[in-house]
C-alpha positions in Angstrom: 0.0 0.0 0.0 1.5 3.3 -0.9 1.9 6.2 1.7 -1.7 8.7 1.5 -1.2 12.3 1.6 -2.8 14.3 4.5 -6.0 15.6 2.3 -6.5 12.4 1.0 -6.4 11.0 5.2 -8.8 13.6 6.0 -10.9 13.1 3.3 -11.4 9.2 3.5 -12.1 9.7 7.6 -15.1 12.1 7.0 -16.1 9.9 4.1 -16.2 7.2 6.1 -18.1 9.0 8.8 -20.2 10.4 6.4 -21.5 7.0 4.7 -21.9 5.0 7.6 -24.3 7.4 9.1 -26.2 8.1 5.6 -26.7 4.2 5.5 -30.1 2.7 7.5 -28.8 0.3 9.7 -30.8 -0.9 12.6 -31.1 1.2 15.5 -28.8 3.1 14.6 -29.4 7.3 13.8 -29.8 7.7 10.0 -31.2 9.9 7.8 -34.6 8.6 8.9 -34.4 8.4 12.7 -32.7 10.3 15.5 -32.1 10.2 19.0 -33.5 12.3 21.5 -29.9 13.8 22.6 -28.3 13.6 18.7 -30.0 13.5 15.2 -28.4 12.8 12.0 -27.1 16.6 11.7 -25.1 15.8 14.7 -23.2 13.7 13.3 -22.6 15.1 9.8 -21.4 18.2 11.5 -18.7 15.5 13.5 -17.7 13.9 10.4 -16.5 17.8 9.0 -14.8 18.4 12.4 -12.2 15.8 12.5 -10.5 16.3 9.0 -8.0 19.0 10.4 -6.8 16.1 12.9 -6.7 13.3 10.7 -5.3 15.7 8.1 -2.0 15.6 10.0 -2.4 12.4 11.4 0.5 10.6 9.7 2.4 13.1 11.2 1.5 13.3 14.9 1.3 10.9 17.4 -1.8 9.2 17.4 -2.9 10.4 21.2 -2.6 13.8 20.0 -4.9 12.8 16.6 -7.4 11.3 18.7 -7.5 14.4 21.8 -7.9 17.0 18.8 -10.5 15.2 17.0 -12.6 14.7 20.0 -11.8 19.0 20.8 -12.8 19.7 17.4 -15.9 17.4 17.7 -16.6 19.3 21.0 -16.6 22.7 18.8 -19.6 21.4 16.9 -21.9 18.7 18.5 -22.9 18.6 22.7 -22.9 14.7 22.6 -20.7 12.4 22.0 -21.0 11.2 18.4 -18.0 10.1 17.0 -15.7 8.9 20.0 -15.3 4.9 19.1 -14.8 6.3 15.6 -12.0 8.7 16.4 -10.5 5.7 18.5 -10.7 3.2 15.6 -9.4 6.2 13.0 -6.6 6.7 14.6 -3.9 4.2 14.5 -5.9 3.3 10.9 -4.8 7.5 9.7 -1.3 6.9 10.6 -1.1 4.0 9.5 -2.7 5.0 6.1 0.0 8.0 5.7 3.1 5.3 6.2 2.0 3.1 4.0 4.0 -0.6 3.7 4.6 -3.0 0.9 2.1 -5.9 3.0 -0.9 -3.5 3.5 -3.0 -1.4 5.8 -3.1 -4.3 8.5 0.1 -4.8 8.7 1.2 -0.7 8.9 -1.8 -0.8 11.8 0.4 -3.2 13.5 3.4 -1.3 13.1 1.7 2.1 14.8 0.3 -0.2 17.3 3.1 -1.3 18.9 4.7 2.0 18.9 1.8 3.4 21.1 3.5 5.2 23.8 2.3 6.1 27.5 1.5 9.7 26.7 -0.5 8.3 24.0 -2.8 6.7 26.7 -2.5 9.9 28.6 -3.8 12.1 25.7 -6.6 9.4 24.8 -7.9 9.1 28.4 -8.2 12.7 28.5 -9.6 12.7 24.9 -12.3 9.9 26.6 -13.0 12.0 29.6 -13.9 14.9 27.2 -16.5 12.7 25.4 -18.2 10.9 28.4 -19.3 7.7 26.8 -21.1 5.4 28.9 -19.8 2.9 31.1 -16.1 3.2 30.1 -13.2 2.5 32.5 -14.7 2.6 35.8 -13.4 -1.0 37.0 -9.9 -1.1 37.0 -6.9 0.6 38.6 -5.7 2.0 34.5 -9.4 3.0 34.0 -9.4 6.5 32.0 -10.6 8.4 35.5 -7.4 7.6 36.6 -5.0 10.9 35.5 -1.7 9.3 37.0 -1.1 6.7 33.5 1.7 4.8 33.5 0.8 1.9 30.9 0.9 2.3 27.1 -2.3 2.7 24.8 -1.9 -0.4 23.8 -1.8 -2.1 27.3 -5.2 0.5 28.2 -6.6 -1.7 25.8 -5.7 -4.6 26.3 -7.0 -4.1 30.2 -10.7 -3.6 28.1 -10.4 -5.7 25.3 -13.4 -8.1 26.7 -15.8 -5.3 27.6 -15.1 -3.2 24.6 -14.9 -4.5 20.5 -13.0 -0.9 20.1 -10.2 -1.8 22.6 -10.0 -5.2 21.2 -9.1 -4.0 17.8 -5.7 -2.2 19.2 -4.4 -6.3 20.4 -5.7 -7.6 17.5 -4.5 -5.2 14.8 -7.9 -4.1 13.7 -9.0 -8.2 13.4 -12.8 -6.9 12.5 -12.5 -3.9 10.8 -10.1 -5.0 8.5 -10.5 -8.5 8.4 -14.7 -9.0 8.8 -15.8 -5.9 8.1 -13.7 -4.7 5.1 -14.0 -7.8 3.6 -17.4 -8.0 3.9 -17.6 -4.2 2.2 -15.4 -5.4 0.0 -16.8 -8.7 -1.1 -20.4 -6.4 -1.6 -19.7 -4.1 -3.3 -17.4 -6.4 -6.4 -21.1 -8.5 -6.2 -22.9 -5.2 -7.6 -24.2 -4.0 -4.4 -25.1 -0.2 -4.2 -23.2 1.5 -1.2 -26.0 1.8 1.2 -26.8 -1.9 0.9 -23.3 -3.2 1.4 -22.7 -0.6 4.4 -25.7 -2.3 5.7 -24.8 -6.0 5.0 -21.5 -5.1 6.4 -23.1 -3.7 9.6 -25.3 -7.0 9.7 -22.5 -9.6 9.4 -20.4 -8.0 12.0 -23.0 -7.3 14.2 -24.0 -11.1 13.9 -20.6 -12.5 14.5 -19.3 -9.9 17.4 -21.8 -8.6 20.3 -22.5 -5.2 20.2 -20.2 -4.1 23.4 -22.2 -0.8 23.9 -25.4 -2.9 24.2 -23.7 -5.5 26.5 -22.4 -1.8 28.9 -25.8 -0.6 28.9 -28.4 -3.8 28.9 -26.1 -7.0 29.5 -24.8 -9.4 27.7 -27.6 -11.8 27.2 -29.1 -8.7 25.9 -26.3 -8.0 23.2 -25.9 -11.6 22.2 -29.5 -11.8 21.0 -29.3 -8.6 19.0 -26.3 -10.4 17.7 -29.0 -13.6 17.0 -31.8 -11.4 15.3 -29.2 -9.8 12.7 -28.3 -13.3 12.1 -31.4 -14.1 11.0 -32.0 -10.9 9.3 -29.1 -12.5 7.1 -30.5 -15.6 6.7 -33.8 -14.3 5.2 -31.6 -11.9 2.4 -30.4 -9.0 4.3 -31.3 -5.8 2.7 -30.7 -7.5 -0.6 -34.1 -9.8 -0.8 -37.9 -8.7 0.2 -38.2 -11.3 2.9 -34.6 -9.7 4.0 -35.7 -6.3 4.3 -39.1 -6.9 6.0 -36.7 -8.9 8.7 -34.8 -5.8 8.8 -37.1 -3.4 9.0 -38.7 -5.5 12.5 -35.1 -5.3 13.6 -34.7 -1.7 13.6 -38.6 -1.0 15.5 -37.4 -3.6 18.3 -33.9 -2.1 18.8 -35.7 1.4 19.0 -36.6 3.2 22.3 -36.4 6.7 24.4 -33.4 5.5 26.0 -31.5 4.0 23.0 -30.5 0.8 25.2 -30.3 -1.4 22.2 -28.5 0.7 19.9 -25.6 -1.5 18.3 -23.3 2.0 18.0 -20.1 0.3 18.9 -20.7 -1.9 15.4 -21.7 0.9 13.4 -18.0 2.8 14.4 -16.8 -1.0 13.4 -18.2 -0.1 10.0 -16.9 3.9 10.0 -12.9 1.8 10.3 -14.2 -0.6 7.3 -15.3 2.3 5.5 -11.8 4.1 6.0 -9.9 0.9 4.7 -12.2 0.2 1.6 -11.4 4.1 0.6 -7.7 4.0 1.5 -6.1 0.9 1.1 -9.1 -0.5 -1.3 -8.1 2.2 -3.5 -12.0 3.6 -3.7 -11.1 7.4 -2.5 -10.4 7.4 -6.1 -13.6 6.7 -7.5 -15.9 8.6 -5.1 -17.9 9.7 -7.9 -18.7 6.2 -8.7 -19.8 5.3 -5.3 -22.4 8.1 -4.6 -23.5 7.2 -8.3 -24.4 3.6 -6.6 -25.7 4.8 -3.3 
């Protein structure tokens, strides 16, 4: 994989950003539906914010990418929209602007085990700033703890079974760029338009990994039969066959409610990373046009 400039970085993170959200997944916030505390605009606005970060991102170290994209999203959005995202983004930028003869995974691994203590420092600071739910409240190297003194890497390792986002950083990115991008991948070569194969992306991770934001907030008896239903959404088409789509569109009422308890937003930032590899290293930043022709 050849070395990406900074524009082309930035450009491929909001992309990413920008498709995931535009595509209906299931209880997710789409064009169609928003949450009480963020609607769709929300997160458009967070998808423009973080190109100046990821812009330099091959650059700087990747604490520093992920603190300034998380300030930036601050700048335009109250909630926190975009946090697993900007997590996921990170190490994937960098990696994206070294480049390496055996690919984006193997760059990812390289960044990955260069990840320093002050990157932990800056990224627990950059976590505090968003105040997801449920995060690091159980362990001596949780992110309330100020004093750091592991690497990023090791921070995630600490949460890698409570968390699919800190599981990616000891597993160099094992669903986003090995499930999920080739899922994206596979979807689009089969003549898929864009929104269906972000969707049956989003479906086939969702059915082989537990939503880890559902599991924080509901349990994980709760998360593993989400995981269940998407299953069978697959097994009747997906959104590519009637039966499919009906099964999907019963999915989506279930997972919906006031408090947003079942929303699977851990695999839709899953998807964002996917989305970021099928542009960069998949080569499609260069035929964007082609793309939002076959939304």
């Amino acid at each position: 994989m050849n070395p990406r400039g900074g524009i082309e970085i930035a450009w491929a993170a909001q992309l990413a950003c920008v498709f995931e959200v535009n595509a209906e997944k299931p209880g997710n916030v789409t064009r169609r539906a928003n949450f009480r505390d963020a609607r769709f605009e929300d997160f458009l606005a967070s998808a423009v914010a973080v190109g100046p970060a990821f812009q330099d991102a091959a650059r700087a170290a990747v604490g520093e990418t992920i603190l300034r994209a998380v300030r930036d999203t601050r700048r335009f959005v109250r909630t926190n929209t975009n946090l697993g995202v900007i997590l996921l983004l990170g190490p994937l930028a960098k990696a994206a602007g070294q480049g390496g003869p055996e690919g984006l995974r193997a760059a990812v691994a390289h960044v990955l085990n260069g990840l320093t203590v002050e990157d932990a420092r800056k990224t627990y600071e950059a976590i505090r700033l968003s105040a997801p739910s449920g995060l690091g409240q159980v362990e001596r190297h949780g992110v309330h703890v100020r004093d750091v003194d592991v690497t990023l890497r090791q921070a995630m390792d600490l949460a890698r079974g409570r968390d699919s986002v800190a599981r990616e950083y000891v597993t160099d990115f094992e669903i986003s760029l090995g499930l999920g991008y080739g899922t994206l991948r596979q979807s689009w070569a089969e003549g898929c338009t864009l929104s269906d194969s972000v969707v049956q992306t989003f479906l086939t991770v969702l059915a082989e990994v537990p939503d880890t934001l559902i599991a924080r907030k509901k349990g994980q008896a709760a998360a593993e039969e989400v995981s269940r239903r998407a299953a069978e959404v697959l097994a009747a088409g997906g959104c590519l066959s009637k039966g499919g789509r009906d099964e999907l569109a019963r999915l989506d009422c279930d997972l919906r409610d006031e408090s947003h308890v079942l929303n699977p937003g851990t695999t839709a930032d899953l998807v964002a990373a996917s989305l970021f590899a099928f542009l960069t290293e998949g080569g499609m930043l260069e035929s964007v046009p082609d793309l939002v022709a076959r939304w």
